[in-house]
mmJSON file of the N, C-alpha and C atoms, coordinates in Angstrom:
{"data_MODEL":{"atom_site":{
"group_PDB":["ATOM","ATOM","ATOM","ATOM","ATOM","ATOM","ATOM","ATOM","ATOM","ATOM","ATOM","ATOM","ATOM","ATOM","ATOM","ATOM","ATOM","ATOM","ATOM","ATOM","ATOM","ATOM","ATOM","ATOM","ATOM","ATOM","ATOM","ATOM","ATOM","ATOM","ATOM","ATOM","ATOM","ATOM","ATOM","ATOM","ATOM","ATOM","ATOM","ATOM","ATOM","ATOM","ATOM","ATOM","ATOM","ATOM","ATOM","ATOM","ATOM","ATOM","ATOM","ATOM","ATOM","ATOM","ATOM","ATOM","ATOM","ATOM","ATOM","ATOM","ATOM","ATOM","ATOM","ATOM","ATOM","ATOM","ATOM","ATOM","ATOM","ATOM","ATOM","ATOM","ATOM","ATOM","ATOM","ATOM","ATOM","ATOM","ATOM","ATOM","ATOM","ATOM","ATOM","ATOM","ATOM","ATOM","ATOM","ATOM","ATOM","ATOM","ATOM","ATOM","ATOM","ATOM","ATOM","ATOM","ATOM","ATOM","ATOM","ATOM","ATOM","ATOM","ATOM","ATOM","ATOM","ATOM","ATOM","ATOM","ATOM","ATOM","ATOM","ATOM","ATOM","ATOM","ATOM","ATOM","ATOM","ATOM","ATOM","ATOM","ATOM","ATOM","ATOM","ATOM","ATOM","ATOM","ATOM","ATOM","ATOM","ATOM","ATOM","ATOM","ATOM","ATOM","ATOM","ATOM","ATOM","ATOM","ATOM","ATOM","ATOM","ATOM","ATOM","ATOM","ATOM","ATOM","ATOM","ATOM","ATOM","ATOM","ATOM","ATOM","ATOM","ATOM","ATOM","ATOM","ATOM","ATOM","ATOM","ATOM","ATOM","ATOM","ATOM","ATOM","ATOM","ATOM","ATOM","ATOM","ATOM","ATOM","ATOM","ATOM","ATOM","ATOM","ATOM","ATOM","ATOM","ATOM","ATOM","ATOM","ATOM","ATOM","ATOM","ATOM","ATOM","ATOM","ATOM","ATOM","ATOM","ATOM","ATOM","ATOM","ATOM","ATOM","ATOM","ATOM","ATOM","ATOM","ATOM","ATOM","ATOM","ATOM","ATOM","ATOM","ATOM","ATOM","ATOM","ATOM","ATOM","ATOM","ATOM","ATOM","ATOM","ATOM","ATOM","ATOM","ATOM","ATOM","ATOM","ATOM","ATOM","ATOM"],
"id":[1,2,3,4,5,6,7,8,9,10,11,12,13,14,15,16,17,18,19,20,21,22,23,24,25,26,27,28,29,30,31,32,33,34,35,36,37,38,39,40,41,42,43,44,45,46,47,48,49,50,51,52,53,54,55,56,57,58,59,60,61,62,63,64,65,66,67,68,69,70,71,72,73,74,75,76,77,78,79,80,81,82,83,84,85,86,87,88,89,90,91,92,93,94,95,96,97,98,99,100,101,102,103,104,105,106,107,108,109,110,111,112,113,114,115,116,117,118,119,120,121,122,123,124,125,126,127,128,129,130,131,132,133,134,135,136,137,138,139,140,141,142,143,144,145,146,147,148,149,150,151,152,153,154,155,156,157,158,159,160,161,162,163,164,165,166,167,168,169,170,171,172,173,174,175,176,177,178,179,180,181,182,183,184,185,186,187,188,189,190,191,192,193,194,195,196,197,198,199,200,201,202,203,204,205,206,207,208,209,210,211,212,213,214,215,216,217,218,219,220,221,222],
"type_symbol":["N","C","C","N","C","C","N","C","C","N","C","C","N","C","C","N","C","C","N","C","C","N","C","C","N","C","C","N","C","C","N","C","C","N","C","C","N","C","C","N","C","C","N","C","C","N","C","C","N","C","C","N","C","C","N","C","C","N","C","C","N","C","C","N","C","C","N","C","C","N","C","C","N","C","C","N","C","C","N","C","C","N","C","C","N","C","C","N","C","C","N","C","C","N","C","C","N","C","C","N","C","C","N","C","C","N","C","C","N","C","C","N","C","C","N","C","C","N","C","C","N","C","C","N","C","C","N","C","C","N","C","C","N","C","C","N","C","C","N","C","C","N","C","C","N","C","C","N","C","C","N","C","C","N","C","C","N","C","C","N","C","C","N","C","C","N","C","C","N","C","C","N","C","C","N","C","C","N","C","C","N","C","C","N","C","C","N","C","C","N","C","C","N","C","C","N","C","C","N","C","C","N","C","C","N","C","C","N","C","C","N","C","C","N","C","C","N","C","C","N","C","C"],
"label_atom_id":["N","CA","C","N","CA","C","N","CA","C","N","CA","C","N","CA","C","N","CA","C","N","CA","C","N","CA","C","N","CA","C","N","CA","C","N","CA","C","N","CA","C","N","CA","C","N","CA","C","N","CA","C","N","CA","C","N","CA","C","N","CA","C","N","CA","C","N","CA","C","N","CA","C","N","CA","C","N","CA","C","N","CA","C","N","CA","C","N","CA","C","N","CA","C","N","CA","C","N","CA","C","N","CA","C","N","CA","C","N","CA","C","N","CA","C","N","CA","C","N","CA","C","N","CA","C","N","CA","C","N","CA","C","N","CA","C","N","CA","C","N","CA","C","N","CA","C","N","CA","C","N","CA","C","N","CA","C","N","CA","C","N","CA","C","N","CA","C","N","CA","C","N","CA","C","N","CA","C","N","CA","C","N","CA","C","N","CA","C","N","CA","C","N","CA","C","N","CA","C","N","CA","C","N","CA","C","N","CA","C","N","CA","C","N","CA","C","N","CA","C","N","CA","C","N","CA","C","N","CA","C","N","CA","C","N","CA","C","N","CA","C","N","CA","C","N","CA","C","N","CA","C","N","CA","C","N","CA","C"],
"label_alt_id":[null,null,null,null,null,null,null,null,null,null,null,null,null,null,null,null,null,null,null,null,null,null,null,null,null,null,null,null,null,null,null,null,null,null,null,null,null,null,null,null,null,null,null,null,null,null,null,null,null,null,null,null,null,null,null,null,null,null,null,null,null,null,null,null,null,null,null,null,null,null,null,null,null,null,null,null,null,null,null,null,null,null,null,null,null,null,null,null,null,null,null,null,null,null,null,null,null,null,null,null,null,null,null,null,null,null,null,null,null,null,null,null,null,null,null,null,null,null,null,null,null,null,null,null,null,null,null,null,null,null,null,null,null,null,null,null,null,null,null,null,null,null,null,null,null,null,null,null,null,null,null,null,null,null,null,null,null,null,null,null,null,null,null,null,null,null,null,null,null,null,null,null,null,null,null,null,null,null,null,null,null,null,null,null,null,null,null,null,null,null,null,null,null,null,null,null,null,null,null,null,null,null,null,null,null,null,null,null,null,null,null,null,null,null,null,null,null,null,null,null,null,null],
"label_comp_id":["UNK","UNK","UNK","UNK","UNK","UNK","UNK","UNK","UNK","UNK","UNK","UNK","UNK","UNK","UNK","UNK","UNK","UNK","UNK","UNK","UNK","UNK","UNK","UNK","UNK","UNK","UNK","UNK","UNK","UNK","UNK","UNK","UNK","UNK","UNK","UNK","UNK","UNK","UNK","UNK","UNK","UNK","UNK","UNK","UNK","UNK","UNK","UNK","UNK","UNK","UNK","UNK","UNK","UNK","UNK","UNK","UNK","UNK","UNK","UNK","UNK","UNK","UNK","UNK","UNK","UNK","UNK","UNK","UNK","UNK","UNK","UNK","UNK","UNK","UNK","UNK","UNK","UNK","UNK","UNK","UNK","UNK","UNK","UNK","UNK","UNK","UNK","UNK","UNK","UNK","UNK","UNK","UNK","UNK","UNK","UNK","UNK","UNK","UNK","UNK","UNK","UNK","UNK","UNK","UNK","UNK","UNK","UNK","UNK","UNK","UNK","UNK","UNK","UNK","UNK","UNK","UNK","UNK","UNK","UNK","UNK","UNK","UNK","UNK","UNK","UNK","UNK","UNK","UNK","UNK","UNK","UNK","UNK","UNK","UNK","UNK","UNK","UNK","UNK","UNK","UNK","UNK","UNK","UNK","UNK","UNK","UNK","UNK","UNK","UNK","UNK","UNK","UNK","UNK","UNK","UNK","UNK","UNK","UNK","UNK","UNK","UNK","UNK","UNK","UNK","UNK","UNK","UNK","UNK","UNK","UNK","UNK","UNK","UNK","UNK","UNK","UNK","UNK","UNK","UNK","UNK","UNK","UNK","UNK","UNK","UNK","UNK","UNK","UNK","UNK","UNK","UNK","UNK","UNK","UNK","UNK","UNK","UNK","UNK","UNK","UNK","UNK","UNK","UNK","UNK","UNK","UNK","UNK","UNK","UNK","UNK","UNK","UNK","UNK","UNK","UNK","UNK","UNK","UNK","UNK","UNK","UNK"],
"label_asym_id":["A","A","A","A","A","A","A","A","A","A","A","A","A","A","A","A","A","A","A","A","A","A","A","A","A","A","A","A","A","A","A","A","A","A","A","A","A","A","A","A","A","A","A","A","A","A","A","A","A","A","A","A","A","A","A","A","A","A","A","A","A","A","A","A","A","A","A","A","A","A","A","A","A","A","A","A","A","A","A","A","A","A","A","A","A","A","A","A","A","A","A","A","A","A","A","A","A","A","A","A","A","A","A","A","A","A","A","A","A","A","A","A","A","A","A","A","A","A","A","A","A","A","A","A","A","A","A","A","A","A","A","A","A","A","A","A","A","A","A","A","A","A","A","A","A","A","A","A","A","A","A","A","A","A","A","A","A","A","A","A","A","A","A","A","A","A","A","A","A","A","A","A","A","A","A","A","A","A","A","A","A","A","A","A","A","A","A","A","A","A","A","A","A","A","A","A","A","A","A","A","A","A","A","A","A","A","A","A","A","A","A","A","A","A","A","A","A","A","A","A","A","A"],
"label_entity_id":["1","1","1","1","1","1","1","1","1","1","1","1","1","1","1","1","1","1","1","1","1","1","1","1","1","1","1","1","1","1","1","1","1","1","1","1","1","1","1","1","1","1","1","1","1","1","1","1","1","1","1","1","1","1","1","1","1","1","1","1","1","1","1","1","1","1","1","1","1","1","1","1","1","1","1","1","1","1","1","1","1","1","1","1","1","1","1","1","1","1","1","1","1","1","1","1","1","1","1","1","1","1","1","1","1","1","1","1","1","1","1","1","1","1","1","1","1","1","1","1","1","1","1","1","1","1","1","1","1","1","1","1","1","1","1","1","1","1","1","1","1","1","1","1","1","1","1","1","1","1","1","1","1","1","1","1","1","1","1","1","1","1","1","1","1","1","1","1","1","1","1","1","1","1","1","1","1","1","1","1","1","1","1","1","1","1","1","1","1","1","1","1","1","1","1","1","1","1","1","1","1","1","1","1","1","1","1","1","1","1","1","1","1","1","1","1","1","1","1","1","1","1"],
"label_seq_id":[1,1,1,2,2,2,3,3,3,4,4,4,5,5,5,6,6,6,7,7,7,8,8,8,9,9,9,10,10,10,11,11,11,12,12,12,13,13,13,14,14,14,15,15,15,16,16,16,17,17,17,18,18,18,19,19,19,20,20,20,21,21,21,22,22,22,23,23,23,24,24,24,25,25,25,26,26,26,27,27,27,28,28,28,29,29,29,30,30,30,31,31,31,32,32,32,33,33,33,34,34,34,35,35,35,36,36,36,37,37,37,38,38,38,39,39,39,40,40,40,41,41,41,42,42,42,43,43,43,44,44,44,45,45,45,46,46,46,47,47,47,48,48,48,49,49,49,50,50,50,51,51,51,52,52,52,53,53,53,54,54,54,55,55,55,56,56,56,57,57,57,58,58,58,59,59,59,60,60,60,61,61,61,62,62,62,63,63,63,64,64,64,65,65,65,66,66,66,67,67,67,68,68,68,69,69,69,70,70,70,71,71,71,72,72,72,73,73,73,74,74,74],
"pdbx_PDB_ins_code":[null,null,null,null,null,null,null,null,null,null,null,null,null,null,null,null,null,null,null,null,null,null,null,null,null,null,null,null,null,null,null,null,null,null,null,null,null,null,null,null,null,null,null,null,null,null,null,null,null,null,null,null,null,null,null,null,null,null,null,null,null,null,null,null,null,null,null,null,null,null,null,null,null,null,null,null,null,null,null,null,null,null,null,null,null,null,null,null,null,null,null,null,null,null,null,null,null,null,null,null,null,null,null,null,null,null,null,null,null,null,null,null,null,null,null,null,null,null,null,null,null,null,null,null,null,null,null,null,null,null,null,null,null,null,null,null,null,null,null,null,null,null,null,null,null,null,null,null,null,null,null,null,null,null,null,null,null,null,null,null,null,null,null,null,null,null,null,null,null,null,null,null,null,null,null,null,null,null,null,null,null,null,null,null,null,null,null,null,null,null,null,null,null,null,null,null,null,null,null,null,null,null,null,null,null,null,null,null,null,null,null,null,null,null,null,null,null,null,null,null,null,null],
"Cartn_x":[128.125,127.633,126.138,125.601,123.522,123.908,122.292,122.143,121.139,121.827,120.923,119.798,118.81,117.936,117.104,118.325,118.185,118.289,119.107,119.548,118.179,117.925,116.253,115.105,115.216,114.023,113.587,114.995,115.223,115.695,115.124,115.764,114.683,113.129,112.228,112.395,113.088,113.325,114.512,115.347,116.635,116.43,116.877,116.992,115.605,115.11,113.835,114.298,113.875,113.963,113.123,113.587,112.649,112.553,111.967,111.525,112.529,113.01,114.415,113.583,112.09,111.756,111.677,111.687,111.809,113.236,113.576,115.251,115.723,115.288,115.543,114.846,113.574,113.152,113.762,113.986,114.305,116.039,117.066,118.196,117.522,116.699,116.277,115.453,115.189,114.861,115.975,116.87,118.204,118.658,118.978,119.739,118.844,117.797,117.053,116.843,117.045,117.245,118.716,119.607,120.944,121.434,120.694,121.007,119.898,119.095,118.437,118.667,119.991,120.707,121.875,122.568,123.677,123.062,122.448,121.773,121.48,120.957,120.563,122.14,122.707,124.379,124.736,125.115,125.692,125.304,123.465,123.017,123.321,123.044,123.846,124.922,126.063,127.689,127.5,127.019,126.798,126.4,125.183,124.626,125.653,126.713,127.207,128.242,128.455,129.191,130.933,131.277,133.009,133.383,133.023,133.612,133.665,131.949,131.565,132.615,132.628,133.39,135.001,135.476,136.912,137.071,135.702,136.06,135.701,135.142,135.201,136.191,137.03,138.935,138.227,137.524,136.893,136.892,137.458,137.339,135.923,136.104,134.935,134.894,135.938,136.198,136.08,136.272,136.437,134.995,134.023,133.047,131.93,132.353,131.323,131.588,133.007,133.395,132.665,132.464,131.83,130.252,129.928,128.281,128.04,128.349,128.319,129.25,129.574,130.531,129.069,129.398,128.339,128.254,127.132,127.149,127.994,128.011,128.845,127.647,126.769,125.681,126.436,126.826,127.48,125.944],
"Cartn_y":[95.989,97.216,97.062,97.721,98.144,98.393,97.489,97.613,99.408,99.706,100.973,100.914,102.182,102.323,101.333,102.029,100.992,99.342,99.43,97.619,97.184,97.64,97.405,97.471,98.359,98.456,96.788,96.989,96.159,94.893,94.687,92.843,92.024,92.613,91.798,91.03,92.101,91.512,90.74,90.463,89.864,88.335,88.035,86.428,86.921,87.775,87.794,88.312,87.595,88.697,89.625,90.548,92.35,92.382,92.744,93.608,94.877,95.329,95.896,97.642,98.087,98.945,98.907,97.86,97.781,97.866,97.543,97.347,98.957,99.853,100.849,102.063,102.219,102.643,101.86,100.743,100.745,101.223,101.416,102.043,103.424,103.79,105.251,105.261,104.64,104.571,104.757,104.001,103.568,104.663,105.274,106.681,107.469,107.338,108.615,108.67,107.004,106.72,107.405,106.821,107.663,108.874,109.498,110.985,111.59,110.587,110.766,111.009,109.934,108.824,110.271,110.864,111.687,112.891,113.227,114.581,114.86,113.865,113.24,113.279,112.275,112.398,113.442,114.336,115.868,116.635,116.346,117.614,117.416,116.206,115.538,116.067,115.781,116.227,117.572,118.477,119.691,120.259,120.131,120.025,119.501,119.092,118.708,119.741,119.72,120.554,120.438,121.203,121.079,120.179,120.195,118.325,117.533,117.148,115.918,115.459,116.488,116.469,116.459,117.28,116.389,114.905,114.483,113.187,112.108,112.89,111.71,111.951,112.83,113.49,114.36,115.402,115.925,117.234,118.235,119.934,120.14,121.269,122.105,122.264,122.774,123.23,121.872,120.61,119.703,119.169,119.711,118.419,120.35,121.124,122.055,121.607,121.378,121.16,119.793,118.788,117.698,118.113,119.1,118.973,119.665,120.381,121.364,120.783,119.325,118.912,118.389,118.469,118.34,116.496,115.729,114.478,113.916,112.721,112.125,110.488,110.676,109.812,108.831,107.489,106.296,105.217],
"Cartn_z":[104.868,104.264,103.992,104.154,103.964,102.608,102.212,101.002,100.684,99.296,98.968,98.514,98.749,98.057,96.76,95.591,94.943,94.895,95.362,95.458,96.009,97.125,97.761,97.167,96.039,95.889,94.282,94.047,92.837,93.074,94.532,94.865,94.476,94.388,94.099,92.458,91.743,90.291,89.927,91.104,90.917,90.033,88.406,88.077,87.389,87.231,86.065,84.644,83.322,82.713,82.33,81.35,81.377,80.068,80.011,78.384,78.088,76.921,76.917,77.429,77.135,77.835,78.908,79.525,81.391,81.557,80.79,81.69,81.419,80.709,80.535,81.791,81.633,82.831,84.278,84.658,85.464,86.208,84.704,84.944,85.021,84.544,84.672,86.947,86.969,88.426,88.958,88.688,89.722,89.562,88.56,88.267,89.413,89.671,90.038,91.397,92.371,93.403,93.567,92.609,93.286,94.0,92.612,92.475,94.255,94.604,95.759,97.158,97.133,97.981,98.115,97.22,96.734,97.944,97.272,97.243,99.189,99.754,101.171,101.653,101.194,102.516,101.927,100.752,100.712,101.7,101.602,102.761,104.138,104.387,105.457,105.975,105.259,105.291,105.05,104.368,104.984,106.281,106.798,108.093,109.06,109.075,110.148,110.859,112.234,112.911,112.842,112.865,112.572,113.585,114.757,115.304,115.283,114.735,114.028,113.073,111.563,110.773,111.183,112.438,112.788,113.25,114.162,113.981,112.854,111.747,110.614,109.545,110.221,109.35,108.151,108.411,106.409,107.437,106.432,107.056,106.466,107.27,106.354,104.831,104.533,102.881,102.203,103.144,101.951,101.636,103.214,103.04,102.28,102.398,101.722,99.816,99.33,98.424,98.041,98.663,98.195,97.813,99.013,98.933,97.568,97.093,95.921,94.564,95.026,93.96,92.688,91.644,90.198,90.764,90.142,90.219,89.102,89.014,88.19,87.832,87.428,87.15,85.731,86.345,85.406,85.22],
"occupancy":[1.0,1.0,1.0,1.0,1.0,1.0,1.0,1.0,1.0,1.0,1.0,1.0,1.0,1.0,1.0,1.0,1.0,1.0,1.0,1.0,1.0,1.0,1.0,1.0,1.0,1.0,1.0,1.0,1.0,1.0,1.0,1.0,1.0,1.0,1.0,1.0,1.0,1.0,1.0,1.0,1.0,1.0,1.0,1.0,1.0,1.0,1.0,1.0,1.0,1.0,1.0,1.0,1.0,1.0,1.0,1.0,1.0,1.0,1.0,1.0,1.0,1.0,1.0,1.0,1.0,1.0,1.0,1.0,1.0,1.0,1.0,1.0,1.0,1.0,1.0,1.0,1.0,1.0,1.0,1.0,1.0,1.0,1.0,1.0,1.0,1.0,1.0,1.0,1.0,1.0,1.0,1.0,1.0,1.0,1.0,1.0,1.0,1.0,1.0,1.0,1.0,1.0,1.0,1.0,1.0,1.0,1.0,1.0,1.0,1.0,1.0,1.0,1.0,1.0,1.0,1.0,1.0,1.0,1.0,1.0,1.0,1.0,1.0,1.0,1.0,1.0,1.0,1.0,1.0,1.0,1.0,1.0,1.0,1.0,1.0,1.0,1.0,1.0,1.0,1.0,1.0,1.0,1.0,1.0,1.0,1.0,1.0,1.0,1.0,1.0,1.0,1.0,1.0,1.0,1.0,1.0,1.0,1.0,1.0,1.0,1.0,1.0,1.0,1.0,1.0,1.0,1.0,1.0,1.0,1.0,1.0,1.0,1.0,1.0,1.0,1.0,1.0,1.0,1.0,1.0,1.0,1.0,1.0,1.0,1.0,1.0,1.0,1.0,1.0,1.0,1.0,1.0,1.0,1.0,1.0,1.0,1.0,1.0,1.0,1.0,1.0,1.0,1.0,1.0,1.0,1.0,1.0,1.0,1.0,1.0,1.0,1.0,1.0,1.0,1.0,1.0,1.0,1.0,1.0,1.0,1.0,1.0],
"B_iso_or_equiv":[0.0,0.0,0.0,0.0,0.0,0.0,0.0,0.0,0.0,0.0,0.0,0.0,0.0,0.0,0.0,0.0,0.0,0.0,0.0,0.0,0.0,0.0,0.0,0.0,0.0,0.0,0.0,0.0,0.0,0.0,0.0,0.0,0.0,0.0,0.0,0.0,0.0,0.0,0.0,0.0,0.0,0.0,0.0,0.0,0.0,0.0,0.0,0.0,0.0,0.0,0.0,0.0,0.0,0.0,0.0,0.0,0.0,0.0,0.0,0.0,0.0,0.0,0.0,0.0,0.0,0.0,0.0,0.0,0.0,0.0,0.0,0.0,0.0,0.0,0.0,0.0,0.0,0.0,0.0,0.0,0.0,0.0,0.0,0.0,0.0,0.0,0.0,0.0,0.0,0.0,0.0,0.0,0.0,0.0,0.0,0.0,0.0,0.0,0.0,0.0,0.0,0.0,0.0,0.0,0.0,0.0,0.0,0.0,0.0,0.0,0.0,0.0,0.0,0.0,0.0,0.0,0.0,0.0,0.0,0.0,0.0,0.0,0.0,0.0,0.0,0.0,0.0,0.0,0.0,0.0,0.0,0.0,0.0,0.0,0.0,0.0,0.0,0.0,0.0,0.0,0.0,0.0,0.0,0.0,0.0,0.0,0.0,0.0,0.0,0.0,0.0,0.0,0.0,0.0,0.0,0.0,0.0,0.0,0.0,0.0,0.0,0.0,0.0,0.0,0.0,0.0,0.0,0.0,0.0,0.0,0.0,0.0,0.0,0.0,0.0,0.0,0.0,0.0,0.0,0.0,0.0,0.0,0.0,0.0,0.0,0.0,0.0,0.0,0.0,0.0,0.0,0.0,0.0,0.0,0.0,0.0,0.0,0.0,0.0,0.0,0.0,0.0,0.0,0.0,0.0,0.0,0.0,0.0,0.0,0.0,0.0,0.0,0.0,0.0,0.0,0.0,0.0,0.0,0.0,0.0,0.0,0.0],
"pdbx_formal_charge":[null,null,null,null,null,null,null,null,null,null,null,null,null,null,null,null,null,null,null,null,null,null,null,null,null,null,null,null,null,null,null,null,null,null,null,null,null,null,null,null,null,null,null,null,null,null,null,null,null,null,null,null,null,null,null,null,null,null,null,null,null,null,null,null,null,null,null,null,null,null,null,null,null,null,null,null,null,null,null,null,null,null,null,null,null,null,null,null,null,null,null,null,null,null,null,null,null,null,null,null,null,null,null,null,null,null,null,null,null,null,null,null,null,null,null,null,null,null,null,null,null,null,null,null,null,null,null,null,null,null,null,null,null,null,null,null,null,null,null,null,null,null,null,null,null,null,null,null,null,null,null,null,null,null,null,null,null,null,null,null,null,null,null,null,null,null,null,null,null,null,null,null,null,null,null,null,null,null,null,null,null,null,null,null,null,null,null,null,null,null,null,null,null,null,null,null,null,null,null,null,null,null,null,null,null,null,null,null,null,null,null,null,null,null,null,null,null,null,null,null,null,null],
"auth_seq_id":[1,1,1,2,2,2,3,3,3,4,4,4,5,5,5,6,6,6,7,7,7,8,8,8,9,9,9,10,10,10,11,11,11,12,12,12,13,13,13,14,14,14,15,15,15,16,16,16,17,17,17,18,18,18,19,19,19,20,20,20,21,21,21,22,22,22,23,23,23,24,24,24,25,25,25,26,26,26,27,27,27,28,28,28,29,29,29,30,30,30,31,31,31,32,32,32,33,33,33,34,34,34,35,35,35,36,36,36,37,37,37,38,38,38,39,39,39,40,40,40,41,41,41,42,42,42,43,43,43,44,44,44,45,45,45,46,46,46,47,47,47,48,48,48,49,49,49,50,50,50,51,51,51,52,52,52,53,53,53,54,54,54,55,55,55,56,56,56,57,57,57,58,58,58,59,59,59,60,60,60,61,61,61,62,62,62,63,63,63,64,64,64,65,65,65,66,66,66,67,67,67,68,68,68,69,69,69,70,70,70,71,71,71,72,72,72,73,73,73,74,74,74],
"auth_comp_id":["UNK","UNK","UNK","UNK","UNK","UNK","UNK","UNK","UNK","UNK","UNK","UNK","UNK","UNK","UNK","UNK","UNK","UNK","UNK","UNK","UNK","UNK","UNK","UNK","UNK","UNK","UNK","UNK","UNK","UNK","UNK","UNK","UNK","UNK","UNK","UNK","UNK","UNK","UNK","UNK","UNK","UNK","UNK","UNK","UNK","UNK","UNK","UNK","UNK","UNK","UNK","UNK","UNK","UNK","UNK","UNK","UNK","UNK","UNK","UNK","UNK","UNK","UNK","UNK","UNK","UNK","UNK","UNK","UNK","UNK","UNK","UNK","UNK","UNK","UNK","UNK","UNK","UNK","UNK","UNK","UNK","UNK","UNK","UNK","UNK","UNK","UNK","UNK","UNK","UNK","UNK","UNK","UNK","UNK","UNK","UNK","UNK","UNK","UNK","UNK","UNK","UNK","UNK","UNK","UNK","UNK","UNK","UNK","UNK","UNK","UNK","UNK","UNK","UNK","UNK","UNK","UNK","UNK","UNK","UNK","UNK","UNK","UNK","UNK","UNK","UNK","UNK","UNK","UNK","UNK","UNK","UNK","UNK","UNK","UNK","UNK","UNK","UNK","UNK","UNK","UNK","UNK","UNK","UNK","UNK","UNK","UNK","UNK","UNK","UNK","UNK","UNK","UNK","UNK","UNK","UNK","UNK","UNK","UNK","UNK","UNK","UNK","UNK","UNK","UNK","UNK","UNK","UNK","UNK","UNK","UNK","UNK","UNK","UNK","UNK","UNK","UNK","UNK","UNK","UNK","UNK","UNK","UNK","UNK","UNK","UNK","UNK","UNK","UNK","UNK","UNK","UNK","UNK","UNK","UNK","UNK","UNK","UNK","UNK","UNK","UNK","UNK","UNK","UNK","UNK","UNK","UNK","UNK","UNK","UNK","UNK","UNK","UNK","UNK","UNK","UNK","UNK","UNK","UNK","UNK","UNK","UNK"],
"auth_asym_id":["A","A","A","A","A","A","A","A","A","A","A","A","A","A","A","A","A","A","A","A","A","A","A","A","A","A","A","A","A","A","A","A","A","A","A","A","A","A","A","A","A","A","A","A","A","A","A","A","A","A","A","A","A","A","A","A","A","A","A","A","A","A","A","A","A","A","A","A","A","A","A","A","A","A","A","A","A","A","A","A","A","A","A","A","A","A","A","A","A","A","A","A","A","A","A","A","A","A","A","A","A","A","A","A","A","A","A","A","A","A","A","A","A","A","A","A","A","A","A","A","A","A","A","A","A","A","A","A","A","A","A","A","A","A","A","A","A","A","A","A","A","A","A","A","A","A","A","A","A","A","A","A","A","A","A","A","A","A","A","A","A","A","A","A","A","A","A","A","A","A","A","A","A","A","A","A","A","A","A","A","A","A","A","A","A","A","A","A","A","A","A","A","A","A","A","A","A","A","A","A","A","A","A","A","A","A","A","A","A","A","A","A","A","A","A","A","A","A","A","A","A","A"],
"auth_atom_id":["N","CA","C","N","CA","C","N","CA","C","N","CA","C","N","CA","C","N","CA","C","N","CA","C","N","CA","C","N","CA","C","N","CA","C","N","CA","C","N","CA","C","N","CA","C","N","CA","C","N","CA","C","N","CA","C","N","CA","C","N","CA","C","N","CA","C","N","CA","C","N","CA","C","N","CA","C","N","CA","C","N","CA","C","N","CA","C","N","CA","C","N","CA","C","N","CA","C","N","CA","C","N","CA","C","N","CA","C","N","CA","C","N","CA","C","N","CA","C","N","CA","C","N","CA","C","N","CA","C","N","CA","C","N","CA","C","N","CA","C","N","CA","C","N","CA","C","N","CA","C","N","CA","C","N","CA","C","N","CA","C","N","CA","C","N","CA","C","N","CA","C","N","CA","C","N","CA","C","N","CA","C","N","CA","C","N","CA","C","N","CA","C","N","CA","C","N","CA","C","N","CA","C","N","CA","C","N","CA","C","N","CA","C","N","CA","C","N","CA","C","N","CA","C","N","CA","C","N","CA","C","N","CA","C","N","CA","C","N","CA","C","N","CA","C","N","CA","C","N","CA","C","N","CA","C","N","CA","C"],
"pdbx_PDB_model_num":[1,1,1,1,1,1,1,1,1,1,1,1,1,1,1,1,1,1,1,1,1,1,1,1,1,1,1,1,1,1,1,1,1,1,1,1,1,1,1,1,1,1,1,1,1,1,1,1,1,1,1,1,1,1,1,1,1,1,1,1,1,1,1,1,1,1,1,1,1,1,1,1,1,1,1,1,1,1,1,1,1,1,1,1,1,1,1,1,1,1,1,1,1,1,1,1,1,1,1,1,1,1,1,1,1,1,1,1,1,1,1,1,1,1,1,1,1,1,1,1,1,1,1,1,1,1,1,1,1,1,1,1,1,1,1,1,1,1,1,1,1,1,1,1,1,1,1,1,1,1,1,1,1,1,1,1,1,1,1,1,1,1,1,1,1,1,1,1,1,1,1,1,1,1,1,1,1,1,1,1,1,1,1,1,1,1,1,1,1,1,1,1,1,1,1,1,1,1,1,1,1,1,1,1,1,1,1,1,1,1,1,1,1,1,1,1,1,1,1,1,1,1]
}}}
């Protein structure tokens, strides 16, 4: 599996420690890479043609239902 966005961008700090305001902005990055990352394959999986989407098994309704699904930011 490819590493994400985030994971990439945050390998340079891997084994350091942070100041508890860094470690905060930087969950605030990651959140914001996500929601980036999200937002990109929705439109993605929208944009795609109903064959495409039969051969990756997702209807229309399901993959329009994902693109428009609310985030869920943990």
């Amino acid at each position: 599996m490819t590493q994400t966005y985030a994971e990439t961008a945050l390998a340079p700090l891997a084994g350091r420690k942070v100041t508890p305001l860094s470690a905060t902005l930087l969950r605030l990055a990651v959140v914001c890479i996500r929601w980036i990352e999200w937002n990109h394959s929705r439109k993605a999986l929208r944009n795609m043609s109903d064959h495409i989407l039969e051969d990756i098994g997702v209807t229309r309704h399901e993959a329009e239902r994902e693109a428009t699904r609310a985030y869920n930011i943990r």
